[in-house]
Z-matrix of the N, CA and C atoms (Angstrom, degrees):
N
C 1 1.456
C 2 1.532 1 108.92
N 3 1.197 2 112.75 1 124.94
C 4 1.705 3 130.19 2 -172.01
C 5 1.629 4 104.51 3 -74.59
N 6 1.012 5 116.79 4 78.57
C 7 2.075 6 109.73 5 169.45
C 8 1.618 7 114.32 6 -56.49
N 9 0.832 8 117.41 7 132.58
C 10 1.834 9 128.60 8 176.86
C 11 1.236 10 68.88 9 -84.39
N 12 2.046 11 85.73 10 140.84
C 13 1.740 12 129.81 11 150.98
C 14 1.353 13 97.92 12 -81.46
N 15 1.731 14 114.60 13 125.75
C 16 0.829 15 119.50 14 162.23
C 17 1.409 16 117.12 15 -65.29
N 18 1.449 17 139.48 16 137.72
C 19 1.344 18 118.58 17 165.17
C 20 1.695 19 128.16 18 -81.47
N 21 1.410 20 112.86 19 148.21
C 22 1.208 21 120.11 20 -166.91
C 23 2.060 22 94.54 21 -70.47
N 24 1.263 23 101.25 22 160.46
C 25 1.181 24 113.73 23 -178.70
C 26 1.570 25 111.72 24 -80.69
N 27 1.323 26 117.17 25 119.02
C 28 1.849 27 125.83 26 -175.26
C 29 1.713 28 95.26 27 -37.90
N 30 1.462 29 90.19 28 163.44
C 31 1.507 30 95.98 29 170.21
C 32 1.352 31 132.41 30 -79.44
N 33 1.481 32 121.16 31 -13.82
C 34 1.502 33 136.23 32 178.53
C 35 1.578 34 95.41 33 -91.00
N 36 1.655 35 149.61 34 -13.70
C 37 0.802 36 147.40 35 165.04
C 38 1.511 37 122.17 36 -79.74
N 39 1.168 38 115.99 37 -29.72
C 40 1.583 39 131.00 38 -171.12
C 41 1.835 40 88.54 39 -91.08
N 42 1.783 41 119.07 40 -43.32
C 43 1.345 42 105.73 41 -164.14
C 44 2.210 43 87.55 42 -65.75
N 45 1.318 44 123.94 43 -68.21
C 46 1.521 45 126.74 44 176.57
C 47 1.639 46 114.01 45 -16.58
N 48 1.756 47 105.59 46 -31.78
C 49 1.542 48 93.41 47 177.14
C 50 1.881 49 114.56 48 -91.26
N 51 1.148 50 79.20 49 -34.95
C 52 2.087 51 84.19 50 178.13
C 53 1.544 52 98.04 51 -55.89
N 54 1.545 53 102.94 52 -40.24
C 55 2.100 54 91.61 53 -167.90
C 56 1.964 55 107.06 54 -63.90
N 57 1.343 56 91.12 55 -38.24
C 58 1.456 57 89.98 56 -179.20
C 59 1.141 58 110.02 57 -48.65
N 60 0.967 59 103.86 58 -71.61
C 61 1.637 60 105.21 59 -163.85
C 62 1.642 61 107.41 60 -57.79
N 63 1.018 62 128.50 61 -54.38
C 64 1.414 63 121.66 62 178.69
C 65 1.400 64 121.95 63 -73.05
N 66 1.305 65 129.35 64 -25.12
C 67 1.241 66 124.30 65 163.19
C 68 1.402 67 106.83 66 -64.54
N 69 1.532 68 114.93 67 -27.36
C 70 1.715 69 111.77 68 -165.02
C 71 1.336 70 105.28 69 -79.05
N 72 1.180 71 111.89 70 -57.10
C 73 1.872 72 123.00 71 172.98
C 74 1.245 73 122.69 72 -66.94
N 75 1.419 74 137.60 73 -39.71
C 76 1.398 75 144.13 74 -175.35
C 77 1.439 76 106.06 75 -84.91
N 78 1.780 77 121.83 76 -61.62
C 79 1.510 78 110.74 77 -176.74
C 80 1.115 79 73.59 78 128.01
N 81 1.988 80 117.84 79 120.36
C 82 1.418 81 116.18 80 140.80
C 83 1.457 82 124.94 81 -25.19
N 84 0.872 83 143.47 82 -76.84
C 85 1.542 84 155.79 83 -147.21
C 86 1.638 85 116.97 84 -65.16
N 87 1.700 86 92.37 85 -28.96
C 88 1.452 87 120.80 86 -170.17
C 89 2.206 88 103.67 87 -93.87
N 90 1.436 89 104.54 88 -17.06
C 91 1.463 90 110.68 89 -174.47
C 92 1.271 91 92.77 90 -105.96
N 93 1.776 92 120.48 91 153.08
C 94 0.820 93 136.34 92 -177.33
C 95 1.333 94 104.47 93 -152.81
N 96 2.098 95 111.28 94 136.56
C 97 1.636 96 115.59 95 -139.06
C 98 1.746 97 82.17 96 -65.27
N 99 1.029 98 154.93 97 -8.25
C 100 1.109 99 139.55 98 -166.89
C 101 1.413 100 115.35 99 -63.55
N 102 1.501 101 103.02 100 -50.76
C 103 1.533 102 121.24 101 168.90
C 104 1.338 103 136.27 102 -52.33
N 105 2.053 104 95.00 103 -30.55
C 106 1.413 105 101.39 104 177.49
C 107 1.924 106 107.69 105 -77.41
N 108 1.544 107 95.83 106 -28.45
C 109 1.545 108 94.26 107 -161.21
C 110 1.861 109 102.21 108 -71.41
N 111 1.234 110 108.78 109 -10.46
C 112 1.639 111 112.18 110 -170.02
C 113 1.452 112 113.42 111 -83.85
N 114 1.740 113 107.53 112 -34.47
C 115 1.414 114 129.11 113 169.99
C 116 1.759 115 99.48 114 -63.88
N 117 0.748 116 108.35 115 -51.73
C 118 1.340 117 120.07 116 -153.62
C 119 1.973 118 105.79 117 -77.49
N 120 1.680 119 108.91 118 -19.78
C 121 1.421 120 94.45 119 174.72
C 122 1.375 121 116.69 120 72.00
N 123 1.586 122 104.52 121 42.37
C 124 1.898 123 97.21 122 -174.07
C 125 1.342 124 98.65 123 -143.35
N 126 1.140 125 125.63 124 170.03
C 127 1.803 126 135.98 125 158.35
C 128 1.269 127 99.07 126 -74.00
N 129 1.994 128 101.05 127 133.60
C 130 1.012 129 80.06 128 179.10
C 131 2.003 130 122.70 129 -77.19
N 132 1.234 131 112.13 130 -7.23
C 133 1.923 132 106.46 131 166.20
C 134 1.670 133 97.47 132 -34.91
N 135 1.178 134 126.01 133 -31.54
C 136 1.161 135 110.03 134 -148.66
C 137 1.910 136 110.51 135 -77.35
N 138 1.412 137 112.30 136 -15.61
C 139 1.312 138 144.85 137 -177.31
C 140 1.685 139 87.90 138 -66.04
N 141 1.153 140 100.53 139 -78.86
C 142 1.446 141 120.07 140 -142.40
C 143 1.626 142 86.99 141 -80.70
N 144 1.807 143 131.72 142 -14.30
C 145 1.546 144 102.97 143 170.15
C 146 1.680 145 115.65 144 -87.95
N 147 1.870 146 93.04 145 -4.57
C 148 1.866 147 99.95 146 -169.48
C 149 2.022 148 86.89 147 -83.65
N 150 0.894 149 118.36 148 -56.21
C 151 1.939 150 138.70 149 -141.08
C 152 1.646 151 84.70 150 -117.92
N 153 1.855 152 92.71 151 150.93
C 154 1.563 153 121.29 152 -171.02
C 155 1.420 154 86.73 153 -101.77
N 156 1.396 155 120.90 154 16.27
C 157 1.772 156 110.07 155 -156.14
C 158 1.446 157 116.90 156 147.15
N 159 1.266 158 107.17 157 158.90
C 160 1.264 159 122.77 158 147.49
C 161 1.808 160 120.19 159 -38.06
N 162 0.986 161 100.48 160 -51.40
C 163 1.610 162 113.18 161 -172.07
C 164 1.476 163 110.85 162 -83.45
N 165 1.530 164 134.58 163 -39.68
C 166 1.044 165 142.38 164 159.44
C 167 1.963 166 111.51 165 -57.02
N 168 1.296 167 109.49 166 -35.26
C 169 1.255 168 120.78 167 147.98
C 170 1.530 169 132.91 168 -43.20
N 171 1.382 170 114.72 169 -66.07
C 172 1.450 171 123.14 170 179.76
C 173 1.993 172 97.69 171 -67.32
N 174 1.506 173 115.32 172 -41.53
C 175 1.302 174 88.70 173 170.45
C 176 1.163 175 139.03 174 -56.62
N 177 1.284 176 122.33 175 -43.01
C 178 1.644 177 144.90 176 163.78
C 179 1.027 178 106.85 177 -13.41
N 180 1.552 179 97.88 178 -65.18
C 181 1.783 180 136.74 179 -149.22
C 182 1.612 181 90.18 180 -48.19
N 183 1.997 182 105.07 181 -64.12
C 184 1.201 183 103.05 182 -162.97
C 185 1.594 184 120.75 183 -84.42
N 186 1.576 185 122.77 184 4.35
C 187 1.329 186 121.20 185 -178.89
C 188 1.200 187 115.51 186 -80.93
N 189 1.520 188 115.06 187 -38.36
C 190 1.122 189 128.68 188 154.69
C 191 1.782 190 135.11 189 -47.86
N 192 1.363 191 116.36 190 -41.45
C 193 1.201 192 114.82 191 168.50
C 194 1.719 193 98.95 192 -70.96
N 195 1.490 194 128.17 193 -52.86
C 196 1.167 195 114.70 194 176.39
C 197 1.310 196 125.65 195 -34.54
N 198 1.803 197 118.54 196 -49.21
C 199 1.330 198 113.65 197 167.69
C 200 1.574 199 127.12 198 -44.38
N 201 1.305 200 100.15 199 -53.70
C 202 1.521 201 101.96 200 -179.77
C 203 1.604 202 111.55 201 -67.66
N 204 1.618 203 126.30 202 -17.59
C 205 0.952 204 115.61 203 161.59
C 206 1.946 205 119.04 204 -65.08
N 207 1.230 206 104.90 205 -32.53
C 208 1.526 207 111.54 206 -163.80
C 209 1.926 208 103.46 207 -75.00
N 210 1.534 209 104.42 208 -20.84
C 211 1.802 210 93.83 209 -173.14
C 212 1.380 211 73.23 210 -108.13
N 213 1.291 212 164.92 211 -77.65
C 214 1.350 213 133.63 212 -169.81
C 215 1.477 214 146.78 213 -32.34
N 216 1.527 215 105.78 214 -21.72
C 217 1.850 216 116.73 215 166.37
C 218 1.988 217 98.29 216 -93.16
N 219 1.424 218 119.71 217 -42.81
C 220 1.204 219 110.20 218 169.95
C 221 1.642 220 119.11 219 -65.43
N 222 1.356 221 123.48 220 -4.31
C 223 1.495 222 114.31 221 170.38
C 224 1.315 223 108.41 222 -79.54
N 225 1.208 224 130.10 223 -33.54
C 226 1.395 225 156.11 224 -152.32
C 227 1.677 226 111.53 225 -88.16
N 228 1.551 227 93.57 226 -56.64
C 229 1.940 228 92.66 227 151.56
C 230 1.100 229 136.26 228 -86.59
N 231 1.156 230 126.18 229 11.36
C 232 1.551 231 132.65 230 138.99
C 233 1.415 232 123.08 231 -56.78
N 234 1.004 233 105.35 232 -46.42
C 235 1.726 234 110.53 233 176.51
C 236 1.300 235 120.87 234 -59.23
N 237 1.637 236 101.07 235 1.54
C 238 1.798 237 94.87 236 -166.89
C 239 1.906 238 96.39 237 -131.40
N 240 1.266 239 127.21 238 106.80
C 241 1.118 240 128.37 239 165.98
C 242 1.394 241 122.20 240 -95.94
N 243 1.392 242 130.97 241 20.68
C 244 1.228 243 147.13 242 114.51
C 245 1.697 244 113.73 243 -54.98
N 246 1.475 245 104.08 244 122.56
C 247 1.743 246 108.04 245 179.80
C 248 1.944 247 105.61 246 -64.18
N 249 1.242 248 99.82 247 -42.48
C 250 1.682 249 102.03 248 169.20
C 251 1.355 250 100.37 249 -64.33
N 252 1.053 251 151.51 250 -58.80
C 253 1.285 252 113.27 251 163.68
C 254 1.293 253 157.84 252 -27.76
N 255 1.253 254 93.05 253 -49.72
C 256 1.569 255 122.78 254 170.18
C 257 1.324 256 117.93 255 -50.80
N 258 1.079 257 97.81 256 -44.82
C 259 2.026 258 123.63 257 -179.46
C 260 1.792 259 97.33 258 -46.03
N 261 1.586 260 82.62 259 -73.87
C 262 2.120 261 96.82 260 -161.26
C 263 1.636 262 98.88 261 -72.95
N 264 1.334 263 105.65 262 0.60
C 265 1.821 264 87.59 263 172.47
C 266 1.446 265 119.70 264 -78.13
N 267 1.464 266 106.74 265 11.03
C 268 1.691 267 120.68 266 164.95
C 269 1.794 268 103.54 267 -49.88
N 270 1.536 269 93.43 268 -46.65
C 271 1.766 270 97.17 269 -157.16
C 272 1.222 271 92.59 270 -108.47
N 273 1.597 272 146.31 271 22.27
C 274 1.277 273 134.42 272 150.33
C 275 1.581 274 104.93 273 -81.43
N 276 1.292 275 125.18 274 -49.98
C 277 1.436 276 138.20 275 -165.54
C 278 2.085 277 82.09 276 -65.65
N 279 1.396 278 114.56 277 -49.13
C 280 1.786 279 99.89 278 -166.53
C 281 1.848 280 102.36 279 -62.15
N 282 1.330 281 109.09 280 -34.43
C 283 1.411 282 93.30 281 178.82
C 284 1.756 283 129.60 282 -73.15
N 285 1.115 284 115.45 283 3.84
C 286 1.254 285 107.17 284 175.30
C 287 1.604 286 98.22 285 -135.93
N 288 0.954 287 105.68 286 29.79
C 289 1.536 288 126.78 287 170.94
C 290 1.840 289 101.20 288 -102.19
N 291 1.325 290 115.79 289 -52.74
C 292 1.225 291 103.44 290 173.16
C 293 2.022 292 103.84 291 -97.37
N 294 1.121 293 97.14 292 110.74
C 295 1.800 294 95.02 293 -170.33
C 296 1.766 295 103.54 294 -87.33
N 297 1.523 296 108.29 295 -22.01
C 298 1.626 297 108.92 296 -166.23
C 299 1.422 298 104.85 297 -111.28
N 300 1.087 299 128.11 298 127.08
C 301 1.423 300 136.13 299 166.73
C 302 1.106 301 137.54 300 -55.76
N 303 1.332 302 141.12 301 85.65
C 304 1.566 303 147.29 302 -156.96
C 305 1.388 304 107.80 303 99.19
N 306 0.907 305 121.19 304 12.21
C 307 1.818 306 124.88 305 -152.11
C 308 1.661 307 89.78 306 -111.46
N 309 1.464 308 119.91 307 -21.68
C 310 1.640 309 104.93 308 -178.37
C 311 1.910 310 119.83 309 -86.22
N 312 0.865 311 86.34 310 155.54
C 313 1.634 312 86.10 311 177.84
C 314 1.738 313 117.72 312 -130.74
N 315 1.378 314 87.84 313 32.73
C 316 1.585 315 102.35 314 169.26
C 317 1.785 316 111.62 315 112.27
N 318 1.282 317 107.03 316 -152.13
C 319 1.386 318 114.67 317 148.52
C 320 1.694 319 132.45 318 -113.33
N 321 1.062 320 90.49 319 127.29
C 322 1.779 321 123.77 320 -151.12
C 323 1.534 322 79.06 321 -62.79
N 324 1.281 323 157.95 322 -43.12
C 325 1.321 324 148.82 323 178.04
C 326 1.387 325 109.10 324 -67.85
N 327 1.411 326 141.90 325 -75.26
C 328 0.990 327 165.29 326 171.61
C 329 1.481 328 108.62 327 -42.33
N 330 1.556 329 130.08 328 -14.30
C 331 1.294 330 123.58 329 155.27
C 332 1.678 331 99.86 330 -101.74
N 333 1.147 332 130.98 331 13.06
C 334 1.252 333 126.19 332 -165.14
C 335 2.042 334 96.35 333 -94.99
N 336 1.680 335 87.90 334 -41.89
C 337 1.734 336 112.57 335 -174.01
C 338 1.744 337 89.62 336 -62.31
N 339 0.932 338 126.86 337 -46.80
C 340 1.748 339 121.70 338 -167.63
C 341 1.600 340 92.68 339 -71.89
N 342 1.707 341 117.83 340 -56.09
C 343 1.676 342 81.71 341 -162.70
C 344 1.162 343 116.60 342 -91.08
N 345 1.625 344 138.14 343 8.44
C 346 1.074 345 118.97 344 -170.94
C 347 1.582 346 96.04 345 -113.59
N 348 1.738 347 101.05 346 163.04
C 349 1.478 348 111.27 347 -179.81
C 350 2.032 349 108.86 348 -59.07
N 351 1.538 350 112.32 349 163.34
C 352 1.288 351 95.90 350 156.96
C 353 1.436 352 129.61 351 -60.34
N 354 1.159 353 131.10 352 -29.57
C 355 1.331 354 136.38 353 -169.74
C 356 1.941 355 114.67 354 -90.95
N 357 1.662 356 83.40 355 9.97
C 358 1.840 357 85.47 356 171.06
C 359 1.767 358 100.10 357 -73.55
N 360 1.260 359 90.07 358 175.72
C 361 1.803 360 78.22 359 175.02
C 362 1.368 361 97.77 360 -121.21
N 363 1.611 362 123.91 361 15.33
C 364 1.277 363 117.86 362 137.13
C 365 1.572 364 147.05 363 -85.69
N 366 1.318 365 71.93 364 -6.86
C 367 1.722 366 99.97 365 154.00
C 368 1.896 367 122.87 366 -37.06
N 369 1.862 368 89.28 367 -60.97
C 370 1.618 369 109.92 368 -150.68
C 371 1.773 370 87.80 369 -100.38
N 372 1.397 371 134.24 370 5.03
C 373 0.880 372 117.51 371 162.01
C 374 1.924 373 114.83 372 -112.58
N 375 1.368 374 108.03 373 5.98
C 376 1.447 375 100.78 374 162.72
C 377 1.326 376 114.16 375 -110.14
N 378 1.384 377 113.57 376 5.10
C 379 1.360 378 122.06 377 162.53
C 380 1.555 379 116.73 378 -76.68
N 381 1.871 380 122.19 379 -45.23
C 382 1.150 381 149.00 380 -176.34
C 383 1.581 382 90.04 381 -72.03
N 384 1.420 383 128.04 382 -41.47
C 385 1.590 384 97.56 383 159.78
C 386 1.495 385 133.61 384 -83.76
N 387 0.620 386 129.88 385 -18.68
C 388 1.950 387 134.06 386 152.11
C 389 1.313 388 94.22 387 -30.49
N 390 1.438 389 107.37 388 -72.39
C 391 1.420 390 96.46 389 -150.17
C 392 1.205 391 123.53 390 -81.05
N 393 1.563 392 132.31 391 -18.04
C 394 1.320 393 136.90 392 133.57
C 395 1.848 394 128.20 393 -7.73
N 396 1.492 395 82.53 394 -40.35
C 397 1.451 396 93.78 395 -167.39
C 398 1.505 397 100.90 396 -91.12
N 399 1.455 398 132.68 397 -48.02
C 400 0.810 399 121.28 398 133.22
C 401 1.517 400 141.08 399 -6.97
N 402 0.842 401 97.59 400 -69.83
C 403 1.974 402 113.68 401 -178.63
C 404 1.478 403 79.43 402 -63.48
N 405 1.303 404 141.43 403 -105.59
C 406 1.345 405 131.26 404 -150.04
C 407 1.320 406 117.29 405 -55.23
N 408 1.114 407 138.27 406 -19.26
C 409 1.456 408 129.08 407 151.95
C 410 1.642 409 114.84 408 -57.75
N 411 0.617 410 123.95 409 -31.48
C 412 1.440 411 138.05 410 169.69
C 413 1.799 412 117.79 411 -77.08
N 414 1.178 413 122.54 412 -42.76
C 415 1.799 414 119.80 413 138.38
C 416 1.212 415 124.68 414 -38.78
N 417 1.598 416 109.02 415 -50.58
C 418 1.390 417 110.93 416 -171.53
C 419 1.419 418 118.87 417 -72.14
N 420 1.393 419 117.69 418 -41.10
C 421 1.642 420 139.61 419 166.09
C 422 1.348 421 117.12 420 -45.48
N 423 1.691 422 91.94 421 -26.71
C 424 2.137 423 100.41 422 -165.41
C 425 1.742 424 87.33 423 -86.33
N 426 1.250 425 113.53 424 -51.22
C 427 1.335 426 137.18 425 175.72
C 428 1.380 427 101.77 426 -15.19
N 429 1.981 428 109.95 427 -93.59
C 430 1.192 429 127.97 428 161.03
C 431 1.564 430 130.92 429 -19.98
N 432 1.708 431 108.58 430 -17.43
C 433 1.542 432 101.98 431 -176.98
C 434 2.002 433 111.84 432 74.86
N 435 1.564 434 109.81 433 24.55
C 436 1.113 435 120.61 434 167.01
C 437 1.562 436 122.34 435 -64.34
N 438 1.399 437 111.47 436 120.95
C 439 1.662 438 94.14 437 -158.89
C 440 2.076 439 110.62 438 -78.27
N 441 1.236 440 95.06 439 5.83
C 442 1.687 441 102.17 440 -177.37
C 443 1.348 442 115.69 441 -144.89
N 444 1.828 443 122.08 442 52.16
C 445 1.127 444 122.29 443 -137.10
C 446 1.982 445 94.60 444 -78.69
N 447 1.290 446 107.15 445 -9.61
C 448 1.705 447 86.96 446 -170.67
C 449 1.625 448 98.53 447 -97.76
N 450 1.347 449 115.88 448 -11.81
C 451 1.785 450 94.78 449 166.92
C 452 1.448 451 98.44 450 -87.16
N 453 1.321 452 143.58 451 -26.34
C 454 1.582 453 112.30 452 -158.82
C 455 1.544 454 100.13 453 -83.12
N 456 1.461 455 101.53 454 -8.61
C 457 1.666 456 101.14 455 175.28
C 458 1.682 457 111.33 456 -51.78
N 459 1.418 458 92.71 457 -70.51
C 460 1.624 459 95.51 458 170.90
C 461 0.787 460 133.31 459 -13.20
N 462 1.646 461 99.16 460 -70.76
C 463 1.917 462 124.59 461 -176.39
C 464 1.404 463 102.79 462 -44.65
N 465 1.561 464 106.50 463 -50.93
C 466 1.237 465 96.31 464 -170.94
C 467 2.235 466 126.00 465 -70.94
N 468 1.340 467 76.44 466 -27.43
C 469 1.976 468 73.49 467 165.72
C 470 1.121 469 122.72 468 -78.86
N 471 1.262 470 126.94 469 -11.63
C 472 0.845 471 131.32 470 167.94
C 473 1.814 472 121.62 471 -49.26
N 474 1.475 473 90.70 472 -51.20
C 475 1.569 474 114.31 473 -165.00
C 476 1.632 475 89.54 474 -76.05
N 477 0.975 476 122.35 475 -34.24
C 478 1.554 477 131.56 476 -174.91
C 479 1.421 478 108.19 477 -74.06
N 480 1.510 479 133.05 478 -49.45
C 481 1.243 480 103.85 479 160.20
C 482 1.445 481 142.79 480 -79.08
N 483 1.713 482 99.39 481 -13.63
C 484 1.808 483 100.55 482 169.13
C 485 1.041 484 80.13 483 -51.35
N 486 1.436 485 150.21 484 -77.03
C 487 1.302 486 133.38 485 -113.21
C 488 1.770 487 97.75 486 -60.03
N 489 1.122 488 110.08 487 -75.54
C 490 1.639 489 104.96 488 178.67
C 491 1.368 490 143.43 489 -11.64
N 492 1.225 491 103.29 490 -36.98
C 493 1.692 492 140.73 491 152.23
C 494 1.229 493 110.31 492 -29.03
N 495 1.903 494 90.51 493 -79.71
C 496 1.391 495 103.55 494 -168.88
C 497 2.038 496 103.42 495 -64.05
N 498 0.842 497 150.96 496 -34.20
C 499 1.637 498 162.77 497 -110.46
C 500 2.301 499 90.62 498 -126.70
N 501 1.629 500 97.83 499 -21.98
C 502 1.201 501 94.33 500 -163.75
C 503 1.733 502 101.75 501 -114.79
N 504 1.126 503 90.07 502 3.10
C 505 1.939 504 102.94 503 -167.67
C 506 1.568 505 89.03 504 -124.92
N 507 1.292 506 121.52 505 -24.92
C 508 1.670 507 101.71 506 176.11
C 509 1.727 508 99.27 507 88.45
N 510 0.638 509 131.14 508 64.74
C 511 1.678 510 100.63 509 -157.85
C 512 1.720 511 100.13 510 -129.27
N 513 1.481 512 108.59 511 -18.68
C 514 1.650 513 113.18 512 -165.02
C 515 1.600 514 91.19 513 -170.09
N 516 1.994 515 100.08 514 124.93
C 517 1.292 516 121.74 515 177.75
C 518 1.596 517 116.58 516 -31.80
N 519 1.436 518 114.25 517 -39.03
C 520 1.378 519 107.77 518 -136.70
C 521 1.685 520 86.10 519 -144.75
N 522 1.676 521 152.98 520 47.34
C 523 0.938 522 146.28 521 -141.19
C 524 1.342 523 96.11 522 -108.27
N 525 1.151 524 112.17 523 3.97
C 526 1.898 525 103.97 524 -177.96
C 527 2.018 526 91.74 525 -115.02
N 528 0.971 527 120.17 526 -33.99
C 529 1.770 528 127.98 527 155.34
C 530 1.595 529 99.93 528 -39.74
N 531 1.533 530 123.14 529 -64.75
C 532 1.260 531 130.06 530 -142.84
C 533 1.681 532 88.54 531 -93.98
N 534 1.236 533 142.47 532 -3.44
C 535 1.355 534 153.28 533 172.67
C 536 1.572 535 100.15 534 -64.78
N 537 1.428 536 103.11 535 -77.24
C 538 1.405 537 152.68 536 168.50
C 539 1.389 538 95.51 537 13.50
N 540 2.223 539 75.88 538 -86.99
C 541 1.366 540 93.60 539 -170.09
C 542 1.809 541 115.66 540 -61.30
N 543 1.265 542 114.60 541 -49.26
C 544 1.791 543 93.58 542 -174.98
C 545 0.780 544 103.26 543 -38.62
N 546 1.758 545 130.65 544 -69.80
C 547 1.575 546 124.98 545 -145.12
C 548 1.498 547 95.06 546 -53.24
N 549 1.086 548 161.74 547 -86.06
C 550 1.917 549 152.55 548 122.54
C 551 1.395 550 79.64 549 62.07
N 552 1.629 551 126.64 550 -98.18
C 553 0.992 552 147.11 551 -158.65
C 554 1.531 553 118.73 552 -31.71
N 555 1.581 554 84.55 553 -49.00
C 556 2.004 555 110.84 554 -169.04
C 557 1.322 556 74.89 555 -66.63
N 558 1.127 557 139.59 556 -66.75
C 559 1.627 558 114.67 557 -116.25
C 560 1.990 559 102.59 558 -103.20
N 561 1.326 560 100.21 559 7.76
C 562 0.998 561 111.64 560 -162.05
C 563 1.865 562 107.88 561 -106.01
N 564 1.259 563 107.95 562 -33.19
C 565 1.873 564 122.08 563 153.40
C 566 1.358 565 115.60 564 -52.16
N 567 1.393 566 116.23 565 -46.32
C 568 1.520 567 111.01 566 165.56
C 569 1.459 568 122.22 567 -54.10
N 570 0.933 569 135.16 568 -43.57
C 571 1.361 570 162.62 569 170.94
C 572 1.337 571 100.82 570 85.99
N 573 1.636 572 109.25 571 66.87
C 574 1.306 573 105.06 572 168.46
C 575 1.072 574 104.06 573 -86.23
N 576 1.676 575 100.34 574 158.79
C 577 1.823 576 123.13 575 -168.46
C 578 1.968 577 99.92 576 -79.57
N 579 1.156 578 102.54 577 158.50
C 580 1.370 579 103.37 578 -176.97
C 581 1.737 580 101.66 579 -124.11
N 582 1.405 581 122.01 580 50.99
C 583 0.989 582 112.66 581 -163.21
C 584 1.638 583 104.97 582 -76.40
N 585 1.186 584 114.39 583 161.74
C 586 1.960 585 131.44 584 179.70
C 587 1.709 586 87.60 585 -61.31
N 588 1.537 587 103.54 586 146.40
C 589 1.670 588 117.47 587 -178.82
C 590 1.575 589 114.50 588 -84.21
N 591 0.968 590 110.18 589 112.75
C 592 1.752 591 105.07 590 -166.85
C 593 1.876 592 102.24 591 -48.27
N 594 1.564 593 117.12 592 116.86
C 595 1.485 594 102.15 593 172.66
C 596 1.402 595 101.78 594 -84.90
């Protein structure tokens, strides 16, 4: 019986996982590419033939976690053919998004916006995810027959990034539960209709 070689992971993929993790846990500002390239098991040419930089780096870093954020909240609203479903599957996809307890340190975009200057160009891509999320909370709301779908969008990120807060401060057992339910709450004062999604 013939076993497939798994293939080893490229070198611009292995450098994307060292940044994650160390940009995510340590603090951009606080990592230096030296650290990533040592984690990462590469020459460093190999940095500088994948990345224009450090900074072309930290962008990468975060477009990429965005991706895996964007087919991970869209796996999550699939499961729900109720449009109210669809809505709060923001905070089903966040709960098994954070799987370890105390282990988060917020959102990896949204601390990206605090340490870097505006003119990083990781700046304009953890900004370009906000508002993504936004924008599709705001599909989904229009979806649902929400009669004010671009404020409850808000409302609702709102509730979505306390949550991070709370998830990164430890602060309450169940803070993606206690998310949950407001947004529940929000969307439920409007008296939007929850009609079945035409397949």
């Amino acid at each position: 019986m013939t076993q497939t070689r798994r293939r080893r992971p490229s070198a611009r993929q292995r450098l994307l996982e060292a940044a994650d993790d160390l940009f995510y846990t340590r603090g951009i500002a606080s990592t230096g590419v030296d650290a990533v390239i040592a984690r990462a098991g590469v020459a460093t040419a190999s940095l500088y033939k994948n990345f224009a930089g450090k900074d072309d780096l930290v962008a990468s870093y975060l477009d990429a976690r965005d991706a895996r954020w964007q087919e991970h909240w869209e796996f999550h609203i699939a499961q729900h053919q109720d449009p109210h479903g669809r809505v709060l599957a923001l905070f089903d996809a966040l709960r098994t998004w954070e799987t370890e307890p105390g282990t988060s340190r917020g959102c990896a975009h949204a601390a990206a916006s605090v340490q870097l200057p505006p003119d990083h160009p990781g700046h304009a891509v953890a900004q370009r995810h906000k508002q993504r999320i936004i924008e599709r909370l705001r599909q989904l709301l229009d979806e649902a027959g929400h009669p004010n779908p671009n404020e409850a969008s808000l409302d609702l990120m709102v509730i979505y990034e306390g949550t991070f807060s709370l998830l990164a401060l430890n602060l309450d057992a169940d803070p993606v539960a206690r998310a949950r339910q407001l947004a529940h709450q929000r969307l439920s004062i409007t008296g939007a209709p929850n009609r079945a999604r035409d397949e």
